[in-house]
Structures are given as C-alpha cells and as structure tokens.
N, C-alpha and C positions, 0 to 999 in steps of 0.2 A: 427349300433351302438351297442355295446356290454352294456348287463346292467347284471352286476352283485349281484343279494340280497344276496344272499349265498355263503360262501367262500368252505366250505364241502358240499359235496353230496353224499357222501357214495357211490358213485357208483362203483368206484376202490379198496373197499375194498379187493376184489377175485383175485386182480391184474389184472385189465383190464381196458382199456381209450378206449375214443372217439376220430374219427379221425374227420376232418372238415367235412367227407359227413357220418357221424353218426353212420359208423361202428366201431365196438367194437372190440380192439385186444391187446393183450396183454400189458403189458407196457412194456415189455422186446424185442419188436418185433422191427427190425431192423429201419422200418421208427420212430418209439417215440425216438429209437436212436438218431436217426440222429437229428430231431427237436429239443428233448429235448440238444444235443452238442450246437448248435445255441443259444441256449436259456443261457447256459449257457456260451460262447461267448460273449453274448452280456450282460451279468450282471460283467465280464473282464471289460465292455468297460466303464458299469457305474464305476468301480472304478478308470478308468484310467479320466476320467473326472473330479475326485475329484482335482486333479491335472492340467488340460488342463484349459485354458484361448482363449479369440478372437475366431478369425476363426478357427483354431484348435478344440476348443470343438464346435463349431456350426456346425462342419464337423463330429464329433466324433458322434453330438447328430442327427442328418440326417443316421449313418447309423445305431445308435441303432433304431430308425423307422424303416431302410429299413430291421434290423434284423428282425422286428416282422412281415413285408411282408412275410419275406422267411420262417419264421416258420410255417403262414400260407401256402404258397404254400407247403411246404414237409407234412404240416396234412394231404391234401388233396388228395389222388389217385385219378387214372382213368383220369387223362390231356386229355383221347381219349374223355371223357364225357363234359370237358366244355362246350360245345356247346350247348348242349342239357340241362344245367343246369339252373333249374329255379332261382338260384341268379350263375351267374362264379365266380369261386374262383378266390381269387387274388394269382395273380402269379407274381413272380419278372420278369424284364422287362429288355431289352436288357438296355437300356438309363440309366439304373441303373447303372450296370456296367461298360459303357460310361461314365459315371461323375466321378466314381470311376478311372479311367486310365485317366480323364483329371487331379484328382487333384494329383495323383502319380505323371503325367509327370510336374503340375505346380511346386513341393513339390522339386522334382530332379532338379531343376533349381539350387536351392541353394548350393546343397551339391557336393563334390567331387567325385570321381570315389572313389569306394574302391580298397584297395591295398592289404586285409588281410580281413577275415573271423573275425566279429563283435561279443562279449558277451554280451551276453543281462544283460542291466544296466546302471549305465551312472546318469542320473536323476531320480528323482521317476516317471516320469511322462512315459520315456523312457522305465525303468524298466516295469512298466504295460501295454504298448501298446507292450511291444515281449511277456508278458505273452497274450495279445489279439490276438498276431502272431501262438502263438501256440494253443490254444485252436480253433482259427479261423482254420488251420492248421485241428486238428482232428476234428472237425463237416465235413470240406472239404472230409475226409476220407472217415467215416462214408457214407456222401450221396451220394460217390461215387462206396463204395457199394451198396448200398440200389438201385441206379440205374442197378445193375449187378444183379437184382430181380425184380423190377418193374418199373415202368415208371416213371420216376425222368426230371421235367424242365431244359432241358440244359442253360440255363441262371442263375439256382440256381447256380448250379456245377460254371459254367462260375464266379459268385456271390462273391464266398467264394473265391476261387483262386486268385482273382482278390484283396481283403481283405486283404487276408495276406499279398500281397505286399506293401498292402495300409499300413498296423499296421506298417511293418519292417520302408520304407521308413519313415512314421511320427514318429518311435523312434528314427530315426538318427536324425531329424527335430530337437524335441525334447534334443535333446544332443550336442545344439547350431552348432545346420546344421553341425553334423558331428564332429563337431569339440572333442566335449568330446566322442565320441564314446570310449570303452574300448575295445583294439584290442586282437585278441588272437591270444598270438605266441606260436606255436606248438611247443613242446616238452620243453618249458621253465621250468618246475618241475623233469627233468629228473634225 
C-alpha cells in the first residue's frame, strides 16, 4: 500500500528521481522517459473517459490500472534481480495483453473492414481515444528504446502495442461501429 503524507520532497530539486529499487537518475534519463510517456498516456485516457459510458469506460478504467502496473514495471531495472528481491516488483503480465486482443477481437466484430485510411475525429469521445492512440504510440517508442540500453519486460513492449490498437479499434467503436468514422481522401485539397 502506498501512503502518501507529503506531496513535495525536495529531493528532485538537482534534477534527479527515484527509480522503484531506489536508485537515483536523472529525470532526463531515458527510462523516467519512458515511464513518465505512460504516465502521461494514461491521464489521455482519463480525459477520454469523461466522454466513455458502460463497458467502454469499465474497459477504458481497467487499463488506466493496468497503466500504473506498467509504470511500475519500467521504474524498476535489473528484471535479472527479481528473484532475489525482498518484495518482486510488479511487472505487466502476459494475460494482460491477452485481455487486451480478446476485447480488440470482440470490438472488430462490429465494425467493417476499412477501405480508406481513418482521421482521427468523428465523436468527442472517438477524437480522444486516437489522441490515446498516439501518445500510447510514443511511450511504445520511448520503451522500445530504452530496451536497446537495458533490460526492458517484453510484455511491457508487447503491453503498449497491443494499446494502441486497442484506442484505434475503440475510436472507430466510438464513431457508431465505424460508421461516422471521417475518411481521408488523399489529395482531396490539391
């Protein structure tokens, strides 16, 4: 259980954070990158909720959770250490992502084939879950760097890629199963 009394702690004043096993690194350092992308991902997702209703935001509000798993798992280096760790860090989970590509393939049930590359828009609700597409999008980058430096859970990676399909498909959802989708035809301003 997290307990919070203090919201400041001065300790970043010199520009430097705490990772989950309590070393200190910059906050400019590739892994705070990457967590911090997430982090701000998933605060997309609370605005796309303001708008989401039913199972839609029950699913929306399930992966802002599974968000703050994965931000735990990227604070944490050394994955070769959990073993030996006197509390294992939590780390995102294959079954995660499983849930994630059941409700993408239940979501595609309803909608059409595309015929034409989609603008993001449509509903408001539509409109915010492709802004959760893209910002999900670059965290996906980020930790996909940050693995081409140090040891990064391939199920995070697996995690976010998985996400963004999940935002694109539920904005089409969103945009009465496809129907209102706003199509882009190429060269139409020429």
């Amino acid at each position: 259980m997290v307990v919070l009394s203090k919201i400041y702690t001065k300790t970043g004043d010199a520009g430097e954070t705490a990772l989950g096993n309590g070393a200190r690194v910059a906050k400019h350092a590739m892994r705070v990158t990457a967590y911090g992308t997430v982090d701000e991902a998933n605060a997309t997702i609370g605005m796309a909720r303001l708008h989401a209703e039913g199972a839609l935001d029950a699913q929306l509000a399930a992966i802002q959770n599974d968000m703050f798993d994965l931000g735990a798992d990227l604070c944490t280096p050394d994955m070769e250490k959990d073993a030996e760790a006197e509390y294992p860090p939590l780390r995102v989970a294959d079954a995660q992502v499983s849930r994630l590509e059941a409700e993408i393939d239940a979501m595609n049930t309803a909608l059409e084939p595309l015929r034409s590359f989609i603008l993001p828009g449509g509903s408001a609700l539509s409109a915010h879950l492709h802004l959760c597409r893209t910002v999900t999008r670059r965290a996906e980058r980020l930790t996909v760097e940050l693995a081409t430096m140090e040891s990064v859970n391939p199920a995070a990676v697996k995690y976010l890629n998985r996400l963004s399909d999940w935002m694109f498909v539920a904005a089409r959802i969103a945009n009465d199963d496809g129907k209102a989708d706003v199509l882009w035809v190429p060269g139409a301003n020429r």
